[in-house]
N, CA, C, O and CB atoms as a CASP TS submission, in Angstrom:
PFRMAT TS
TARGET T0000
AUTHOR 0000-0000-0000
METHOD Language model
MODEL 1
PARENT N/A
ATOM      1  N   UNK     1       7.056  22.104  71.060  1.00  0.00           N
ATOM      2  CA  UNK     1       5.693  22.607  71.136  1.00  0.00           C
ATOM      3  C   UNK     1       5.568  23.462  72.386  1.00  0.00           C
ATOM      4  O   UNK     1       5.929  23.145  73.519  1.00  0.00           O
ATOM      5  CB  UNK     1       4.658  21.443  71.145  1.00  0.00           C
ATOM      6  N   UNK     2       5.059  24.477  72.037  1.00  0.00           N
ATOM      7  CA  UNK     2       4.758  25.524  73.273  1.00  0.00           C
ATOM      8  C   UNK     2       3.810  24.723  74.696  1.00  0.00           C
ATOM      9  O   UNK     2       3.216  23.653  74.564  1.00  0.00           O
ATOM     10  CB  UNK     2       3.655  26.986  72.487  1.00  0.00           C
ATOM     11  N   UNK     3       3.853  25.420  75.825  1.00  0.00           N
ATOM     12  CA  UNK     3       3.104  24.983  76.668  1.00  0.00           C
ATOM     13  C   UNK     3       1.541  25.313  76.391  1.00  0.00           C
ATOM     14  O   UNK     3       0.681  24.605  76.914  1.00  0.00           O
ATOM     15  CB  UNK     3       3.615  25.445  77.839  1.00  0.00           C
ATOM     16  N   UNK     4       1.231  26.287  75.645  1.00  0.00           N
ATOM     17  CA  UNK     4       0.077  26.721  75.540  1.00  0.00           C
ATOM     18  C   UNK     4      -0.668  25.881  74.435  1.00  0.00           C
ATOM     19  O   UNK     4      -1.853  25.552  74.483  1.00  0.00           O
ATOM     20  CB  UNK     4       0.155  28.120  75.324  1.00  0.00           C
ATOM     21  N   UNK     5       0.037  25.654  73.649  1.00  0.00           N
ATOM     22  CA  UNK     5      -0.255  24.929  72.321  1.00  0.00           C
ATOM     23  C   UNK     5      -0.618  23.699  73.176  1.00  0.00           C
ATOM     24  O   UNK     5      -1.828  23.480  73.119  1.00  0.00           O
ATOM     25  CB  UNK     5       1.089  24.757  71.047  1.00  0.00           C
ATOM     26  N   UNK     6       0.067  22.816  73.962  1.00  0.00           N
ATOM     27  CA  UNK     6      -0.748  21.529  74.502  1.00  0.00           C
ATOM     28  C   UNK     6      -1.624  21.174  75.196  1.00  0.00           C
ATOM     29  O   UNK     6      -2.142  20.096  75.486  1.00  0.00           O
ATOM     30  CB  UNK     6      -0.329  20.937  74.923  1.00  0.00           C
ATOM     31  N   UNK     7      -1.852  22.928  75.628  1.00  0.00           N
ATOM     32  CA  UNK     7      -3.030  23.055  76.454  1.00  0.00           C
ATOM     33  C   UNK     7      -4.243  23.112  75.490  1.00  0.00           C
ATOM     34  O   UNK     7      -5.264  22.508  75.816  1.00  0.00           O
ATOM     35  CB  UNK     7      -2.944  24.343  77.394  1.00  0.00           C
ATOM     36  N   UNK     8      -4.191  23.872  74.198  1.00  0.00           N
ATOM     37  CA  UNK     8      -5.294  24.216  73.361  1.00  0.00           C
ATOM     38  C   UNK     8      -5.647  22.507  72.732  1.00  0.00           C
ATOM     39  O   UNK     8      -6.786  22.353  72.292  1.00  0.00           O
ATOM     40  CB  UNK     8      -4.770  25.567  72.056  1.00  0.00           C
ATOM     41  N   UNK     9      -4.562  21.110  72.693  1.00  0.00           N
ATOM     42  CA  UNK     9      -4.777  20.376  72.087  1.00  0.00           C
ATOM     43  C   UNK     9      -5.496  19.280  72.822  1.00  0.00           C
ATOM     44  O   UNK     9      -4.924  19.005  73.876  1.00  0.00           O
ATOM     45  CB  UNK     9      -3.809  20.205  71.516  1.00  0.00           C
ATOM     46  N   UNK    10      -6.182  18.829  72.673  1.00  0.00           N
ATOM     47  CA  UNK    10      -7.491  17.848  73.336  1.00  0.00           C
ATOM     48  C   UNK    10      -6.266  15.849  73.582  1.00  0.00           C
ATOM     49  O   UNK    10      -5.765  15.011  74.331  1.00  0.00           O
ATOM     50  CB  UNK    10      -9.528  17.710  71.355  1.00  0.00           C
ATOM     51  N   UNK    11      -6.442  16.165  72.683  1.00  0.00           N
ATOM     52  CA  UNK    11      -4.916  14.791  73.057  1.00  0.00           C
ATOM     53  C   UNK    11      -4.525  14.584  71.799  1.00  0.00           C
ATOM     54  O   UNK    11      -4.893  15.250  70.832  1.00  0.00           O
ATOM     55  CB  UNK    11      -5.313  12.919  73.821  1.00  0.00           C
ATOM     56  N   UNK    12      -3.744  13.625  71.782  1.00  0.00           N
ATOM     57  CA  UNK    12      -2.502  13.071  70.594  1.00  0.00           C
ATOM     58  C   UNK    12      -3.386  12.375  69.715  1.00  0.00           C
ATOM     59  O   UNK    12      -3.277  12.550  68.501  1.00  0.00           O
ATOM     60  CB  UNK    12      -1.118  11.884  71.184  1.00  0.00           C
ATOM     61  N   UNK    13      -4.343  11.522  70.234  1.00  0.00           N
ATOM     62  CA  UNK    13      -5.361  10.892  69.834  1.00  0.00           C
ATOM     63  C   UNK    13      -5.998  11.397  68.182  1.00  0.00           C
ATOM     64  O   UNK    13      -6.015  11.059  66.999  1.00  0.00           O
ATOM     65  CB  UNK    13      -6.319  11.093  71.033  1.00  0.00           C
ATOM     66  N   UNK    14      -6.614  12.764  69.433  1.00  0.00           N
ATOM     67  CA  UNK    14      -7.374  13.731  67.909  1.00  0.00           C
ATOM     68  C   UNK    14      -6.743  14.270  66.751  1.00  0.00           C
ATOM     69  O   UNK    14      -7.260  14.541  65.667  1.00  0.00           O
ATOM     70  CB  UNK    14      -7.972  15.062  68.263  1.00  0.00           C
ATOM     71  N   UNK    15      -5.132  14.433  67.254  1.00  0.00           N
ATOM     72  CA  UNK    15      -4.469  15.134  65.832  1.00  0.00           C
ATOM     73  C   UNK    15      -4.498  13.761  64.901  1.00  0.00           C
ATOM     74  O   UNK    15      -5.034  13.677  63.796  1.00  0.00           O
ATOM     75  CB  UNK    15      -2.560  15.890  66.047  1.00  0.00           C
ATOM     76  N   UNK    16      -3.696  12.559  65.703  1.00  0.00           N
ATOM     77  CA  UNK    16      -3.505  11.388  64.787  1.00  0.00           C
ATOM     78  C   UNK    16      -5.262  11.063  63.609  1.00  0.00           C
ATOM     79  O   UNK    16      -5.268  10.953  62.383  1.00  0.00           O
ATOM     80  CB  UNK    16      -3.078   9.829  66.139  1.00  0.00           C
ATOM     81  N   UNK    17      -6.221  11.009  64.339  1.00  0.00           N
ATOM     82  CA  UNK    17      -7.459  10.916  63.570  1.00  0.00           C
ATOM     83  C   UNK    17      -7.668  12.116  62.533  1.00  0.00           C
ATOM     84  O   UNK    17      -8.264  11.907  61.476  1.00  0.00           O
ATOM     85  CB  UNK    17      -8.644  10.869  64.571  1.00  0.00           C
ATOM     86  N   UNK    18      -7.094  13.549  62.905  1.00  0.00           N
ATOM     87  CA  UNK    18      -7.381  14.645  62.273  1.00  0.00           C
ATOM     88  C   UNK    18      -6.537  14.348  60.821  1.00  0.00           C
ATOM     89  O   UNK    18      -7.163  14.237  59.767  1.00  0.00           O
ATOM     90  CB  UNK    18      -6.965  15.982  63.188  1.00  0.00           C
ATOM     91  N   UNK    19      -4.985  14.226  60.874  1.00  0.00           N
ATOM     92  CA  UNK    19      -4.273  13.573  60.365  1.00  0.00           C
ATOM     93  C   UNK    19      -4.620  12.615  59.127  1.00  0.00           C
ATOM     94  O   UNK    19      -4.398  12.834  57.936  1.00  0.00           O
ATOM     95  CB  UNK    19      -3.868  13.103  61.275  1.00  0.00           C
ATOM     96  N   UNK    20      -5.220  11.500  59.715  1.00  0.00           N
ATOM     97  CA  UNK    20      -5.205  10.207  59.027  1.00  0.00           C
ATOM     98  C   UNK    20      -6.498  10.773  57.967  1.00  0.00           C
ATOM     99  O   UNK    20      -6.367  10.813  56.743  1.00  0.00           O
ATOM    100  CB  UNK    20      -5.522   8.637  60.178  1.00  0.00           C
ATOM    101  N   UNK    21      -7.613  11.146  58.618  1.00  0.00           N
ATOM    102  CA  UNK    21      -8.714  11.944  57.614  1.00  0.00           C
ATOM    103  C   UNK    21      -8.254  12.549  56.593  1.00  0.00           C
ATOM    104  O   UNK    21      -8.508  12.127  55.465  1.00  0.00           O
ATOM    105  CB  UNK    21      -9.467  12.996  58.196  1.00  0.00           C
ATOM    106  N   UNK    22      -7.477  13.670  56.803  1.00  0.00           N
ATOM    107  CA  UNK    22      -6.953  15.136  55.732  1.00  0.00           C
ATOM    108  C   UNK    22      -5.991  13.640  54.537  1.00  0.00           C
ATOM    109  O   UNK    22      -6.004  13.515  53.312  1.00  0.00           O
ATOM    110  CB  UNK    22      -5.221  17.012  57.049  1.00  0.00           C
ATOM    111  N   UNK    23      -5.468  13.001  55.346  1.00  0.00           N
ATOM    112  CA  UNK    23      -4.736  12.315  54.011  1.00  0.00           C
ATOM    113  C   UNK    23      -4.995  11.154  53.394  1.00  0.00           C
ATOM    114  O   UNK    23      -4.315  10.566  52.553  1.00  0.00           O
ATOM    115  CB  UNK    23      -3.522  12.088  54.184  1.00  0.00           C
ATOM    116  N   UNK    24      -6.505  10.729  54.091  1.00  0.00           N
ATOM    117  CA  UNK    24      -6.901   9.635  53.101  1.00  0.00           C
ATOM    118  C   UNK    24      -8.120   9.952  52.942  1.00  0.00           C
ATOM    119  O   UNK    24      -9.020   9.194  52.580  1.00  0.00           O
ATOM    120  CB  UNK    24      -6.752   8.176  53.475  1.00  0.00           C
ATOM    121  N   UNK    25      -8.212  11.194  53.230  1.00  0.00           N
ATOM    122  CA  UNK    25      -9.617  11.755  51.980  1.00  0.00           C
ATOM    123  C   UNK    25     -11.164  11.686  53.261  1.00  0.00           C
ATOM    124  O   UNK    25     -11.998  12.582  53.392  1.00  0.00           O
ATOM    125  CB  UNK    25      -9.947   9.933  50.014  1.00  0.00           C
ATOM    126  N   UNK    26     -11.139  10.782  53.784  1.00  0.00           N
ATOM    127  CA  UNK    26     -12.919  10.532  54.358  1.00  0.00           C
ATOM    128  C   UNK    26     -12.506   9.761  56.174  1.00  0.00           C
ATOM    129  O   UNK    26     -11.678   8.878  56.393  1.00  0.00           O
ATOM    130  CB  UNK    26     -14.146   8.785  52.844  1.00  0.00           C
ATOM    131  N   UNK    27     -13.073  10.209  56.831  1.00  0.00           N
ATOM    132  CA  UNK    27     -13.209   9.740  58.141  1.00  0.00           C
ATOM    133  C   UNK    27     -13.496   8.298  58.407  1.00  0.00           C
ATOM    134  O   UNK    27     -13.248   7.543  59.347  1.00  0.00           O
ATOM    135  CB  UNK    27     -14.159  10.452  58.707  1.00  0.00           C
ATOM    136  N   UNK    28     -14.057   8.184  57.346  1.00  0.00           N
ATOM    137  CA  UNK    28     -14.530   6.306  57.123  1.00  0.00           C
ATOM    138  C   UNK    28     -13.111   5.248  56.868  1.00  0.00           C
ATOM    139  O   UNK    28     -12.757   4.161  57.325  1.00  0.00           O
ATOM    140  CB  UNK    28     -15.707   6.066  55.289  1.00  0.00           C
ATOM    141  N   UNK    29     -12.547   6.243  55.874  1.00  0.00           N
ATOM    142  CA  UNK    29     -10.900   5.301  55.801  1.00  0.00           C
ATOM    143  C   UNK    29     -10.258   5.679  57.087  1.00  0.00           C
ATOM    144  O   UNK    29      -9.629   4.731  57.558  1.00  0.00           O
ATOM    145  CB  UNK    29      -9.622   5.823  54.349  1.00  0.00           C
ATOM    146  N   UNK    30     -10.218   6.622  57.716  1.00  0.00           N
ATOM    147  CA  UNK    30      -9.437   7.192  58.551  1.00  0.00           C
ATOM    148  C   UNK    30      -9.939   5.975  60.088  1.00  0.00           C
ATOM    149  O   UNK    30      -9.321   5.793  61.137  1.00  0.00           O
ATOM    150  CB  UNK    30      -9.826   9.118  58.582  1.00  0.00           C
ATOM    151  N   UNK    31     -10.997   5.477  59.707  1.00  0.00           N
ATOM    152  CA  UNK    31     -11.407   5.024  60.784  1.00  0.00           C
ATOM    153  C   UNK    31     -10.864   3.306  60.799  1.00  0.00           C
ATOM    154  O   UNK    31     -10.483   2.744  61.826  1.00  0.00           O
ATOM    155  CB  UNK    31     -13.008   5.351  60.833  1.00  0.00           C
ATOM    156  N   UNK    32     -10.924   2.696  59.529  1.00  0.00           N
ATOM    157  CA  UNK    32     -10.705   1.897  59.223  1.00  0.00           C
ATOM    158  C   UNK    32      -8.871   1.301  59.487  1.00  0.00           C
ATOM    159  O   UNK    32      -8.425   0.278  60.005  1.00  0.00           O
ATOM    160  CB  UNK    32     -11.344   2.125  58.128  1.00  0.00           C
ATOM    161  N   UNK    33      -8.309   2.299  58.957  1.00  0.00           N
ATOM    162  CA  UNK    33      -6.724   2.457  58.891  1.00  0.00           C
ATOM    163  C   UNK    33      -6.730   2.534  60.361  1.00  0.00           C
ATOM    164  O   UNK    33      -6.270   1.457  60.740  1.00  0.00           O
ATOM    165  CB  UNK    33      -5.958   3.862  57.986  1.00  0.00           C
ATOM    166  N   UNK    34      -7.062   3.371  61.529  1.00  0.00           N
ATOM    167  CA  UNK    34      -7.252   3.290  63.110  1.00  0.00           C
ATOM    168  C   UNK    34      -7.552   2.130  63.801  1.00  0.00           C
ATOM    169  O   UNK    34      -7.086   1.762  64.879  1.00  0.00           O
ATOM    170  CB  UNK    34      -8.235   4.070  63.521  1.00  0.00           C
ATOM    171  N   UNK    35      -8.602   1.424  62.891  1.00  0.00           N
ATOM    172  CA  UNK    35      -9.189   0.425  63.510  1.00  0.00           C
ATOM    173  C   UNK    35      -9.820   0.583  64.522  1.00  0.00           C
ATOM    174  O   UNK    35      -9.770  -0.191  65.478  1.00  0.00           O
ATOM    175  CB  UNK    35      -8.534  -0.348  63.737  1.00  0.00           C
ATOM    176  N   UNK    36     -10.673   1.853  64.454  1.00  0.00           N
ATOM    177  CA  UNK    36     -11.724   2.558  65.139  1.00  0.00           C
ATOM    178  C   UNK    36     -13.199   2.564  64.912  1.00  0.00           C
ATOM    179  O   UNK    36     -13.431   1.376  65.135  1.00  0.00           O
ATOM    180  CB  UNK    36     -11.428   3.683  65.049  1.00  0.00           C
ATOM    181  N   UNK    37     -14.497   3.164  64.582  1.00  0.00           N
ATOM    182  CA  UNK    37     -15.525   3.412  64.078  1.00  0.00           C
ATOM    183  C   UNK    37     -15.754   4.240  63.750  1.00  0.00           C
ATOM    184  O   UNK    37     -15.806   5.023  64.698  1.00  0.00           O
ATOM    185  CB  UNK    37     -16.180   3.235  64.433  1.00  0.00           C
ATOM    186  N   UNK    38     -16.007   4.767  62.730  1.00  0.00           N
ATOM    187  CA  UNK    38     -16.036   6.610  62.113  1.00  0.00           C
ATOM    188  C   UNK    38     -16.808   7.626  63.002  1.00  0.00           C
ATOM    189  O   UNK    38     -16.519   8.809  62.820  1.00  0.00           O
ATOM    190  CB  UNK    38     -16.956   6.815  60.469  1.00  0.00           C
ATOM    191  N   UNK    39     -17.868   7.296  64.057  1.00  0.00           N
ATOM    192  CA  UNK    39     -18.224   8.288  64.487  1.00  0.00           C
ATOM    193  C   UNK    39     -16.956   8.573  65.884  1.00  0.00           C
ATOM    194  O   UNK    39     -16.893   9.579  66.591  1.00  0.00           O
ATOM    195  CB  UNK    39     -19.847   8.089  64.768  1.00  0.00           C
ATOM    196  N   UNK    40     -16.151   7.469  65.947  1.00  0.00           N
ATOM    197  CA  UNK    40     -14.884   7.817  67.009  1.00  0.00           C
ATOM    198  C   UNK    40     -14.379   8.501  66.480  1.00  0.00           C
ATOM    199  O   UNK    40     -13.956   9.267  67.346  1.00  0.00           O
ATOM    200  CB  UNK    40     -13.907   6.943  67.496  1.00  0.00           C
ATOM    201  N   UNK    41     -13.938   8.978  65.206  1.00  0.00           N
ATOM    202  CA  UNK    41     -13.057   9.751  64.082  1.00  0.00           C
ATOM    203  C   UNK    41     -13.690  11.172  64.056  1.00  0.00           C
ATOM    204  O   UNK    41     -13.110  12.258  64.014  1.00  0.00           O
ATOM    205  CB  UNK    41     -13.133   8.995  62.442  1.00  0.00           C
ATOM    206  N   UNK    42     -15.210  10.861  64.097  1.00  0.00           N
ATOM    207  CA  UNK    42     -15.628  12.424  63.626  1.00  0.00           C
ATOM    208  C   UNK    42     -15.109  13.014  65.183  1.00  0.00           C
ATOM    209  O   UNK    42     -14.367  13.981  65.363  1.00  0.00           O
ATOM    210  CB  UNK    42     -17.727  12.757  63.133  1.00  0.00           C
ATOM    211  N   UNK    43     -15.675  12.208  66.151  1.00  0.00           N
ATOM    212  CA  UNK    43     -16.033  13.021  67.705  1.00  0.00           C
ATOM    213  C   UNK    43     -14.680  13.549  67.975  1.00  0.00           C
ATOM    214  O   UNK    43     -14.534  14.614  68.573  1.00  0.00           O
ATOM    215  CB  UNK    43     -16.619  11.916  69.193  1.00  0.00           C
ATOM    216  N   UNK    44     -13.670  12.830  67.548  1.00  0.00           N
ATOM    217  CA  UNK    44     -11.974  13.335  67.668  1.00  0.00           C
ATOM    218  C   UNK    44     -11.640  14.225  67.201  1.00  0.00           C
ATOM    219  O   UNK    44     -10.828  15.044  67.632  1.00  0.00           O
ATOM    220  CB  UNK    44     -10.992  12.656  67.208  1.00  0.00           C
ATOM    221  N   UNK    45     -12.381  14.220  65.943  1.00  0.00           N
ATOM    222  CA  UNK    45     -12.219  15.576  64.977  1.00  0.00           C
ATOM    223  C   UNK    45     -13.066  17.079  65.660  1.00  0.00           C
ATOM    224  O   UNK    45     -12.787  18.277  65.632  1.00  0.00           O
ATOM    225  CB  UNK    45     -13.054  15.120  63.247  1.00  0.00           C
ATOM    226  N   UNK    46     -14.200  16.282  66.246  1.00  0.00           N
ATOM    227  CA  UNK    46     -14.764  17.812  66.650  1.00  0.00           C
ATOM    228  C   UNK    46     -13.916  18.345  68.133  1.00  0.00           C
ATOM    229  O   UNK    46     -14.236  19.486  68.463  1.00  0.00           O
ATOM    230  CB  UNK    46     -16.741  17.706  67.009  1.00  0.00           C
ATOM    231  N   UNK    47     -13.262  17.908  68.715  1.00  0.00           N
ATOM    232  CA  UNK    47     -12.815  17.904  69.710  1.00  0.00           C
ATOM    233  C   UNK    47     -11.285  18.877  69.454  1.00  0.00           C
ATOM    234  O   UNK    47     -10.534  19.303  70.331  1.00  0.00           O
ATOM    235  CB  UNK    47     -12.823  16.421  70.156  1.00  0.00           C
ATOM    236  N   UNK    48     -11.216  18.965  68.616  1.00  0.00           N
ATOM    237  CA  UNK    48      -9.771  19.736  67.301  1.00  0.00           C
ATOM    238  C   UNK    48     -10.415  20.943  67.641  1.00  0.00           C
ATOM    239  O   UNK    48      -9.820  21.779  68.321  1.00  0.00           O
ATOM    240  CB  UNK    48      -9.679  19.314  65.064  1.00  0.00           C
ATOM    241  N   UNK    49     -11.721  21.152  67.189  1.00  0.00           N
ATOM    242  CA  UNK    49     -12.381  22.301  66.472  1.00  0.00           C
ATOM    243  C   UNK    49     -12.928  23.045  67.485  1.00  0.00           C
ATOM    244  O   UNK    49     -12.962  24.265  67.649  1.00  0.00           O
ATOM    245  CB  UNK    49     -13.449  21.934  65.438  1.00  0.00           C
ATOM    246  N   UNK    50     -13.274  22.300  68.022  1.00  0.00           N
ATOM    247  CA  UNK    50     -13.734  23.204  69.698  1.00  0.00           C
ATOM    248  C   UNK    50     -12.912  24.205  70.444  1.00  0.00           C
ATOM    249  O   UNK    50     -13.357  25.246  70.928  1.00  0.00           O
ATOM    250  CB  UNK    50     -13.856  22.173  70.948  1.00  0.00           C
ATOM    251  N   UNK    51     -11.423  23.715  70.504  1.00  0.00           N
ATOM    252  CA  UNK    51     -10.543  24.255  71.129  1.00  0.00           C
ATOM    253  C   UNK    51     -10.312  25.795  70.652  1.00  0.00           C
ATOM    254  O   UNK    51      -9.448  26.486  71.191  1.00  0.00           O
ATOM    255  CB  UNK    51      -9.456  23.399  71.024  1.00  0.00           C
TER
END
């Protein structure tokens, strides 16, 4: 991974939540499978999108 690319990425955190969403369909499973709370899932996700 480029140096710049880890600069644009917010942490490891947000891809893994970005991740787990895109492949089980809803932030709610994604949160569940984490063992997180879905609005921790969305805020990770917006944190992707910002960059």
């Amino acid at each position: 991974m480029s140096e710049s690319l880890r600069r644009q990425i917010s942490s490891p955190g947000a891809l893994f939540a970005f991740k787990a969403t895109a492949r089980l369909g809803s932030s709610a499973a994604a949160a569940v499978e984490m063992n997180v709370t879905q609005p921790s899932i969305s805020y990770r996700s917006r944190t992707l999108k910002s960059t």
